[in-house]
C-alpha positions as CSV (number, residue, x, y, z in Angstrom):
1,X,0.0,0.0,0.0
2,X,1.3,3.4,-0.9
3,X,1.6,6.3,1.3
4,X,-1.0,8.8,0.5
5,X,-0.4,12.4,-0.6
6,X,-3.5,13.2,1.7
7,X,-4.7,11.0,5.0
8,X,-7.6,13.2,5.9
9,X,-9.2,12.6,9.6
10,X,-12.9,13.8,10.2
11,X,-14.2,14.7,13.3
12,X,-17.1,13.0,14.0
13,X,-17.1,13.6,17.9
14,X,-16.9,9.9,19.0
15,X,-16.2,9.1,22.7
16,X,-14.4,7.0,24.4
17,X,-17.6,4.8,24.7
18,X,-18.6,4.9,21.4
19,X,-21.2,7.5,21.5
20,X,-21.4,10.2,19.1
21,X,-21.9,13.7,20.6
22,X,-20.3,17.1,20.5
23,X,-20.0,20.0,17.9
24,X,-19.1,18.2,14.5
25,X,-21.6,15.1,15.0
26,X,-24.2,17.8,15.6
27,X,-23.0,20.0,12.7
28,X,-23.5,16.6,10.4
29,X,-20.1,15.7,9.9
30,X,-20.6,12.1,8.9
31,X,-23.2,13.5,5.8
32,X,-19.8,15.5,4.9
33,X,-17.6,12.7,4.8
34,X,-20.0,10.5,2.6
35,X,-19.6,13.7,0.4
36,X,-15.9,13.9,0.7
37,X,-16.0,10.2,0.0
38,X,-18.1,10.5,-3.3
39,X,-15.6,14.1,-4.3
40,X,-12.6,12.1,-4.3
41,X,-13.9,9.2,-5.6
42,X,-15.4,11.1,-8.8
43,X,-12.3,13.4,-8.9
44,X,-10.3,10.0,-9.0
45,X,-8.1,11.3,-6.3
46,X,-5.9,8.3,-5.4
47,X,-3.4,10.2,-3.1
48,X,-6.4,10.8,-0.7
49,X,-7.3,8.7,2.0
50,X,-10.1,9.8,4.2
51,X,-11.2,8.0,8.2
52,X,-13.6,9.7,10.4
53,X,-12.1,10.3,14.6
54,X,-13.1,10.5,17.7
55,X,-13.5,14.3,19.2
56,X,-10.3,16.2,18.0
57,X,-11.3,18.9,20.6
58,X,-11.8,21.9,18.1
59,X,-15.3,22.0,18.9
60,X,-15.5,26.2,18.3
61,X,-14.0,25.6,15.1
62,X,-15.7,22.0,14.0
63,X,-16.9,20.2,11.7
64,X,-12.8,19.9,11.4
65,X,-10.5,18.0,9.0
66,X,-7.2,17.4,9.8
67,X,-4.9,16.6,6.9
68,X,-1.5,14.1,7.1
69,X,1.1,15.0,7.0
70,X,0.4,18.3,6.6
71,X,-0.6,19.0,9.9
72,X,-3.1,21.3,8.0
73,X,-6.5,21.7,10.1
74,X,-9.7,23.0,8.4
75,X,-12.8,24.1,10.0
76,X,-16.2,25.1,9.9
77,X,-16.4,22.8,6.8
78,X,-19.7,22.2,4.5
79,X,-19.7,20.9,0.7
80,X,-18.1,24.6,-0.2
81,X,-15.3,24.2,2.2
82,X,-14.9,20.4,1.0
83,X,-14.6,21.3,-2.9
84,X,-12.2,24.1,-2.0
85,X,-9.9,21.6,0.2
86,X,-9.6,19.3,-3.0
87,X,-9.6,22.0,-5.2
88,X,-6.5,23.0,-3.5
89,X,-5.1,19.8,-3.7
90,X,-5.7,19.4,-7.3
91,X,-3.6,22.7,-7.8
92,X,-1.1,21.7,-5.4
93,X,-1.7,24.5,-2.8
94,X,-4.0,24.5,0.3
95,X,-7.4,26.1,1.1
96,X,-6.0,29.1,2.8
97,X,-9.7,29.9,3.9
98,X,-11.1,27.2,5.6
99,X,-7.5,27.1,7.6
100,X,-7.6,26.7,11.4
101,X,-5.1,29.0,12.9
């Protein structure tokens, strides 16, 4: 298996039991990684790998996406944010906007 360019981890504000709660769950973060799913699959982006987390504790910020090995965070995401994110990576650059600093 080959390294990707882009392991992308969304929030989906899983606790240690299992339960979903918090920010990005409520913010309907697991509808926006089925889209980010279906983007890169009709994008055919192979260098991106996507898995959803537990809470990353960016709650003010969230739904959040934290890109490896960039070390990139992006927040507040929607379907906008998302096309921008692989927009960016399409173009070799990053989504400046959605940037949590």
């Amino acid at each position: 298996m080959n390294t990707p360019a882009h392991h992308l981890f969304v929030c989906a504000s899983f606790r240690a039991n299992g339960e979903a709660q918090g920010v990005c769950h409520k913010k309907d973060s697991i509808s926006l990684l089925s889209y980010l799913q279906n983007e890169i699959q009709d994008r055919m982006l192979d260098g991106v790998e996507v898995c959803v987390t537990g809470c990353m504790n960016r709650c003010t910020m969230g739904p959040v996406i934290v890109d490896y090995p960039s070390g990139h965070t992006y927040g507040r995401i929607t379907e906008e944010a998302i096309d921008a994110i692989l927009d960016a990576f399409e173009e070799n650059r990053v989504a400046e906007e959605y940037l949590v600093k």
